[in-house]
C-alpha positions in Angstrom: -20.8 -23.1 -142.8 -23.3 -25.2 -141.0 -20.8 -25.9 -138.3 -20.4 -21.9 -137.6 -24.2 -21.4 -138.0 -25.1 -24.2 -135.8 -23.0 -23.2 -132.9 -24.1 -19.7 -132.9 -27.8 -20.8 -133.5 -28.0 -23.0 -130.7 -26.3 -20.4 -128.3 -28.4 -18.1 -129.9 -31.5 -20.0 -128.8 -30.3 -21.0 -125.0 -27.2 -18.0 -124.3 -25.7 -21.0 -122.5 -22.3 -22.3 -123.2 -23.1 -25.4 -121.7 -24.9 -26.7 -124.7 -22.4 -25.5 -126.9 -20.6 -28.2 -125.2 -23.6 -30.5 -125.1 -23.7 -30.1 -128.5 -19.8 -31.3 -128.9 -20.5 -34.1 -126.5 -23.5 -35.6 -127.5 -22.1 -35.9 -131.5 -19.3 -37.9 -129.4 -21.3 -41.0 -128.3 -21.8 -42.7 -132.0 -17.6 -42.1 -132.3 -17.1 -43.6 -129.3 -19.4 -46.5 -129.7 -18.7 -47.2 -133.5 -15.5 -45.7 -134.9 -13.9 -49.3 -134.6 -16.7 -51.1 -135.7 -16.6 -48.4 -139.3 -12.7 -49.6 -139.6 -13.4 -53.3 -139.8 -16.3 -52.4 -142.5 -13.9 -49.8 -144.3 -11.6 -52.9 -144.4 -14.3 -55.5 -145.5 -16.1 -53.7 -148.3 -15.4 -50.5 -151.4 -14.2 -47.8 -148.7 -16.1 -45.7 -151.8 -19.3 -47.1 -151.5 -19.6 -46.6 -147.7 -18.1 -43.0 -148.6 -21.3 -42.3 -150.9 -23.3 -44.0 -148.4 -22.5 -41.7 -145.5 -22.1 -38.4 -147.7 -25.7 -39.3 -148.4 -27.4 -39.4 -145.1 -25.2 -36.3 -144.4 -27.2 -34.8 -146.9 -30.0 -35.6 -145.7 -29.6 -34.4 -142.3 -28.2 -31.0 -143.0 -31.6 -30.2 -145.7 -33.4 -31.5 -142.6 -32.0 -28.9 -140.5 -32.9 -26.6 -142.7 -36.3 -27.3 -143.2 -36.6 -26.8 -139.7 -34.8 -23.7 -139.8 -36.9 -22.1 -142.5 -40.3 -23.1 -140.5 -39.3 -21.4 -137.2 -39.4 -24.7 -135.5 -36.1 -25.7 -135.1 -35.4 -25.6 -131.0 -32.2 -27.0 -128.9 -33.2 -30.7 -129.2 -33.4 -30.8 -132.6 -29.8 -29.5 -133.2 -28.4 -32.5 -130.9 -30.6 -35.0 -131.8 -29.4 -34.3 -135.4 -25.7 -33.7 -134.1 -26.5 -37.2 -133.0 -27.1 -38.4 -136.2 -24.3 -36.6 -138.5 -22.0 -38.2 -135.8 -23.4 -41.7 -136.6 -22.6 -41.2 -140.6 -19.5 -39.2 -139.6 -18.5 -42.8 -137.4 -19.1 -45.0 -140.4 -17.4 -42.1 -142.9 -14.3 -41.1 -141.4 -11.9 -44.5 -141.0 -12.9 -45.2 -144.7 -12.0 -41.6 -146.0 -9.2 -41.6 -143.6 -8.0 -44.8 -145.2 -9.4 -44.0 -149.0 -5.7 -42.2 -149.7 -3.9 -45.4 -150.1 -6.3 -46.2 -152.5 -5.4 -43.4 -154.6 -1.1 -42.7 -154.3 1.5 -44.6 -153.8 3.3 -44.8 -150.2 6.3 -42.3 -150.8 3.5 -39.6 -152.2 1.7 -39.9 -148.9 2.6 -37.1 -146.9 2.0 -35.1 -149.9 -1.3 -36.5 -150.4 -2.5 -35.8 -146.9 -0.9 -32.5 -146.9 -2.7 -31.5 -150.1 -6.3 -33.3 -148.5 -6.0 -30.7 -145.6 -5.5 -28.0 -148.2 -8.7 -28.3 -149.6 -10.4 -28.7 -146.1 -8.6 -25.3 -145.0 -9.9 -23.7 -147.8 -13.0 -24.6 -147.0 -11.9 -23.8 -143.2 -11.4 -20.2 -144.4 -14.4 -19.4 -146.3 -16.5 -21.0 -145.0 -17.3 -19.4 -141.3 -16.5 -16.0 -143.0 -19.6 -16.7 -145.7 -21.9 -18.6 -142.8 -21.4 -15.5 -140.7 -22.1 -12.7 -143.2 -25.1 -15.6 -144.5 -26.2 -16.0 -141.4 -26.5 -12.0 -140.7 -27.9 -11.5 -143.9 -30.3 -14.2 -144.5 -30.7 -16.3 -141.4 -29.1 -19.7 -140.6 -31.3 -21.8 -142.5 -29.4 -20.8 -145.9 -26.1 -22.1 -144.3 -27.8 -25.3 -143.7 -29.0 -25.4 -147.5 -25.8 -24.5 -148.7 -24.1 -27.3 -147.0 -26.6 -29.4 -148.0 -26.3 -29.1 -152.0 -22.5 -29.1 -151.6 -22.7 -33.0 -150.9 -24.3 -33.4 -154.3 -20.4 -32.5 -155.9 -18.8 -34.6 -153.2 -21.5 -37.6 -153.9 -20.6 -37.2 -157.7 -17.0 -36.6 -157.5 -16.8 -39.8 -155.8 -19.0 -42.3 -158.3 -16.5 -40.8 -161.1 -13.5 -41.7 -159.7 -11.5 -44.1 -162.0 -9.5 -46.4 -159.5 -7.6 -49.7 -159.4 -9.6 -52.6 -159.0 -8.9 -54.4 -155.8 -9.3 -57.9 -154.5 -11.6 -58.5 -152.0 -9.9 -58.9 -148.4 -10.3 -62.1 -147.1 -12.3 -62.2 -144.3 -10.0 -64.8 -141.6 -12.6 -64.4 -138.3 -15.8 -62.4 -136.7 -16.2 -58.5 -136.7 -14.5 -58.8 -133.4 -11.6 -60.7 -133.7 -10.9 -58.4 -137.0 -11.4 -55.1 -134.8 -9.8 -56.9 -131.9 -6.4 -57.5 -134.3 -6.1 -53.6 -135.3 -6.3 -52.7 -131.9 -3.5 -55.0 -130.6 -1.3 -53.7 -133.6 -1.3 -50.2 -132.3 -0.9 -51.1 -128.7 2.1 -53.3 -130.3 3.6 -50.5 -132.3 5.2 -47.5 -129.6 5.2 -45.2 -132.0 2.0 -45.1 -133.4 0.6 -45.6 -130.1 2.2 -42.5 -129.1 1.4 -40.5 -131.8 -2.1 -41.6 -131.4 -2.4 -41.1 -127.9 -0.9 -37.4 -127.9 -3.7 -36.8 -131.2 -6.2 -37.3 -128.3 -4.9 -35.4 -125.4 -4.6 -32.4 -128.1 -7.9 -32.8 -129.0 -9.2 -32.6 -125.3 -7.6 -29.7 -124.5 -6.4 -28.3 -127.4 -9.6 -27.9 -129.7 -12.3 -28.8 -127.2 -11.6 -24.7 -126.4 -12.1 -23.7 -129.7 -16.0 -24.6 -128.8 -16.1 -21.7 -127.3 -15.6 -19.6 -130.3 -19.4 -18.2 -130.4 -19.5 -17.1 -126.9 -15.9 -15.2 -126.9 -17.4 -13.8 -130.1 -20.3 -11.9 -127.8 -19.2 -11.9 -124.3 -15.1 -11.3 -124.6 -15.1 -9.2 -127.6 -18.5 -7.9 -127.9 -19.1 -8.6 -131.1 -22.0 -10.7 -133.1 -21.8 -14.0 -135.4 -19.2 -12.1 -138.0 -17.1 -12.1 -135.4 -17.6 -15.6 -134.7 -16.9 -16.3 -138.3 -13.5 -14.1 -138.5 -12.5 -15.7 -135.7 -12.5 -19.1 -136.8 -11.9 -18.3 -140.7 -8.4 -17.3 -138.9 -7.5 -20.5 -137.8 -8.5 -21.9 -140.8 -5.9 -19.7 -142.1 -3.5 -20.9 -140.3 -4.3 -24.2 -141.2 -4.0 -23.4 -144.6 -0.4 -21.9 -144.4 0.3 -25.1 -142.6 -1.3 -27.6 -145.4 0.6 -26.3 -147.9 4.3 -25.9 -146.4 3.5 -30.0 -145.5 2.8 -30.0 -148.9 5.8 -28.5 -150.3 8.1 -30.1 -147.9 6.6 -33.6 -147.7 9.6 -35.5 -148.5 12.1 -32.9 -147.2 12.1 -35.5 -144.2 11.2 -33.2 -141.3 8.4 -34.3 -140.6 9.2 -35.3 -136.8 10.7 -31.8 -136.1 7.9 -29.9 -137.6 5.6 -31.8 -135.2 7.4 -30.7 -132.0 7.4 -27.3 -133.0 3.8 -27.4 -133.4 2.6 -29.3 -129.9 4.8 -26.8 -128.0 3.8 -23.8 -130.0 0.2 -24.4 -129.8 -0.1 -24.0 -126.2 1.4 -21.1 -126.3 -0.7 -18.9 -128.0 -3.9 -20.3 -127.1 -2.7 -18.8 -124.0 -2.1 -15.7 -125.2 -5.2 -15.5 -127.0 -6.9 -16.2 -123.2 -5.4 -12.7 -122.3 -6.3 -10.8 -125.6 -8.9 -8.8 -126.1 -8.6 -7.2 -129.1 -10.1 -8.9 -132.4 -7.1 -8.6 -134.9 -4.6 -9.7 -132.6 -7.0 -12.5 -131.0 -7.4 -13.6 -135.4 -3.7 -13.1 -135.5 -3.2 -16.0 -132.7 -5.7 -18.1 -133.8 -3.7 -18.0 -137.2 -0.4 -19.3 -135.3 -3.0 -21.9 -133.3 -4.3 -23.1 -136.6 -0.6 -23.4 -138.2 0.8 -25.5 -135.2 -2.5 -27.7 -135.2 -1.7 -28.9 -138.8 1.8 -29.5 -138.2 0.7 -32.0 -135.6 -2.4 -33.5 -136.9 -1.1 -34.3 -140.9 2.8 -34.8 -139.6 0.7 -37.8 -137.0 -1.5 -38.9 -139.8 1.2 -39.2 -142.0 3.8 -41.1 -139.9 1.1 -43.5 -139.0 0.0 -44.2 -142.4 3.0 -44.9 -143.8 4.0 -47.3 -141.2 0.9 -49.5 -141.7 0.0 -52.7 -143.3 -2.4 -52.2 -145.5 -4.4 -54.9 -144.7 -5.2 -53.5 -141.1 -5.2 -50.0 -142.7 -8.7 -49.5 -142.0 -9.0 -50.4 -138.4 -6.1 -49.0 -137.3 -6.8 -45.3 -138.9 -10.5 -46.0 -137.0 -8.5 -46.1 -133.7 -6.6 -42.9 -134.7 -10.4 -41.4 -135.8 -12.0 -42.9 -132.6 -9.2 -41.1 -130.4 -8.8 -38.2 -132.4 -12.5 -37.1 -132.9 -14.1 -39.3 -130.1 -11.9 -36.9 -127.9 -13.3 -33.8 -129.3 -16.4 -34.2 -127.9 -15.3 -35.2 -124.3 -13.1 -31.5 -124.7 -16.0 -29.4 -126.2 -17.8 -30.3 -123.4 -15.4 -30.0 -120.2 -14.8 -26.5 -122.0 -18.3 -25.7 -122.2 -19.1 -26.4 -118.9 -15.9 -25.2 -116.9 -16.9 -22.2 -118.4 -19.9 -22.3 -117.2 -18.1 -21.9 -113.6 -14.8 -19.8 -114.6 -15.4 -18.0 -117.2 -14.1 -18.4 -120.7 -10.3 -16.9 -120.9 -9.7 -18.8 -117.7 -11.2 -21.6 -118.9 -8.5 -21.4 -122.2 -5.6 -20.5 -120.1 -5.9 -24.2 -118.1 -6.4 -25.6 -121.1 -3.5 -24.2 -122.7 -1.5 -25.1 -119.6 -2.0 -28.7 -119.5 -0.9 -29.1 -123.1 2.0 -27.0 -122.9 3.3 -29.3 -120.1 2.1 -32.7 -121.8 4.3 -31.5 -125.1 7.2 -31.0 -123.1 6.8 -34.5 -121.6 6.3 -35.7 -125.1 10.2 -33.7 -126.2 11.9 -35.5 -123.3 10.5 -38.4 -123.0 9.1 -39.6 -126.7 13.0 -38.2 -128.6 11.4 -41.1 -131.6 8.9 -38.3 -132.6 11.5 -36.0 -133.5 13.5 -37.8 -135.3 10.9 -39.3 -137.9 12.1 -38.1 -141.3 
C-alpha cells in the first residue's frame, strides 16, 4: 500500500517521471553502500534481533510519512529523504531475512519454503495496490501510510514469538572485512551462483526498473487515475502469486532449472507487448504473464543458491545476491524514469524488454548449467 501511494503521491506532487525514478534511485545508495556490510552482521549476531530491529525503524518511518501526510506538509524531499532512510533499514533487513529461512526448515524443504515466503508477499502484492488505490481515492494517501505502519506491529510480534533452535555463536576468525571480503570471493569462485546472481541483476535493471513507471502509464497511456495504477500492479502481483504457489507445489519435482528459462525468455516478451497495448484488461492480463515469469526466475535463483551454500557464509553471500538484486533496482527505476523523460514511456518499455529478451537467450546458449538444475 505505501509503495502504490507513494509513487502516485510523489508524481502527484511534481507530474514528473523523473522523480519517480529519483525516488527508485536514491532508496539505492544505502543498498549499494551497506548490503554487504548487513550480511557479515546477519552472520555475526540473532538474524531475529536485527529483523525486529529493522522492522522497527520501518515503522517508524512509514507513521512519519504519514504524519506529514495528514498535516498537508509532506512535499518531494520528504518522500526521498525517507526513501532514503527505509532503504538504510531495508540494507540491514534483507540479507538477514533472506538468510532467516535456514533457520527455520531443513535444506531439502527449501524451495518449498521460499516458494511458500513469496506466497504470502504476493498476496500481499495483490491486495495491497488494489486497497492503496481505492484508499487513496477515498481517503487520501496518508491512511495508506498508517495502514502500513500498524501492520509492522504483527510482523514485530510474530517475530519475538517465534520458538527456534538455539544456535552457537559463529566464531568470529578476522575483521568485518576480511569476513565480507570471504563471501564475496565464494561467489566469484562458485560459476553458478555467480551466474545466477549476475542475471538476478541485469533482470532487475531492465526488467522491473520499468515497472516504475506504473503511475505514469496509469494517467498518460491509459488515461486513467491511481485505481488504475493499483489494478495495474495488483495484476502482476497476480501473477506472482500463480507463480509462488506452482514453485510451491512442485518444489521437489526437480525442475527447477527449466522453469527458470521459461520465465527469463517469457518475460521479455510480454513486457513488450504490454509497450504496444493500450487497453487496460489486456495491459493487467500481461502484467499477469510478467509477474508469473518474474517468480519463476527470482525464487528458482534464490533457491538454487541457497541450497548450494555453506551455511556459515550464508549471510554474506545472500547480501551479495540482495546487493545485486535490489541495489540494481534502483539504478533501473531510474534509467526508466528518465529515458522516459526523453522517449516516452511504451518506447521506453519496448528497449527494455529488448535487451532482456537478447541477454536470456545468451543465458540458454551459453549458461546450459541453468537448465539443468533439478
Amino acid at each position: 500500500m505505501q509503495n502504490t501511494a507513494q509513487g502516485y503521491l510523489i508524481y502527484q506532487l511534481t507530474n514528473s517521471t523523473a522523480y519517480l525514478g529519483l525516488v527508485g534511485a536514491i532508496s539505492g545508495i544505502p543498498t549499494v553502500l551497506l548490503t554487504l556490510y548487513a550480511g557479515v552482521i546477519a552472520d555475526r549476531i540473532s538474524r531475529r534481533t536485527l529483523m525486529v530491529i529493522t522492522q522497527t525503524a520501518m515503522m517508524i518511518l512509514a507513521f512519519i510519512l504519514a504524519a506529514l501526510t495528514f498535516s498537508g506538509q509532506v512535499q518531494p524531499w520528504h518522500i526521498l529523504v525517507l526513501a532514503f532512510f527505509l532503504s538504510v533499514a531495508n540494507a540491514f533487513d534483507s540479507p538477514a531475512r533472506v538468510s532467516f529461512v535456514a533457520e527455520l526448515v531443513s535444506r531439502e524443504d527449501m524451495t518449498n519454503a521460499i516458494a511458500l515466503n513469496a506466497t504470502m508477499f504476493n498476496i500481499a502484492t495483490v491486495t495491497g495496490p488494489a486497497i492503496a488505490g481505492l484508499t487513496y481515492a477515498s481517503f487520501g494517501p496518508a491512511w495508506c501510510f498508517t495502514i502500513n505502519g500498524i501492520s509492522f506491529i504483527a510482523v514485530i510480534v510474530a517475530l519475538l514469538l517465534m520458538k527456534l533452535k538455539p544456535a552457537a555463536a559463529p566464531a568470529r576468525r578476522g575483521t568485518a572485512l576480511q569476513d565480507l571480503m570471504e563471501g564475496v570471493r565464494y561467489v566469484f569462485a562458485n560459476p553458478l551462483i555467480l551466474s545466477l546472481i549476475g542475471f538476478m541483476g541485469l533482470m532487475s535493471v531492465f526488467g522491473m526498473g520499468v515497472l516504475t513507471l506504473l503511475p505514469a502509464w496509469a494517467k498518460d497511456i491509459l488515461n486513467g487515475d491511481v485505481t488504475t495504477n493499483g489494478w495495474m500492479v495488483s495484476a502482476r502481483g497476480v501473477g506472482s502469486l500463480v507463480g509462488a504457489l506452482m514453485l510451491a507445489a512442485l518444489g521437489k519435482s526437480g525442475i527447477r532449472g527449466k522453469l527458470w528459462t521459461i520465465g527469463s525468455l517469457l518475460m521479455p516478451v510480454l513486457l513488450f507487448l504490454f509497450a504496444l497495448t493500450r487497453w487496460l484488461p489486456l495491459s493487467m492480463l500481461l502484467l499477469v504473464g510478467s509477474g508469473w515469469s518474474l517468480i519463476m526466475v527470482a525464487n528458482n535463483s534464490n533457491a538454487m543458491v541457497q541450497t548450494q551454500l555453506d551455511d556459515r557464509l550464508r549471510g554474506r553471500v545472500m547480501s551479495v545476491y540482495t546487493l545485486v538484486f535490489f541495489g540494481a533496482m534502483p539504478l533501473g527505476s531510474f534509467m526508466a524514469g528518465s529515458v522516459a523523460e526523453v522517449l516516452q514511456e511504451p518506447l521506453t518499455v519496448m528497449i527494455s524488454a529488448s535487451i532482456m529478451g537478447v541477454l536470456a537467450l545468451l543465458v540458454l546458449f551459453f549458461l546450459p548449467a541453468i537448465r539443468r538444475q533439478e
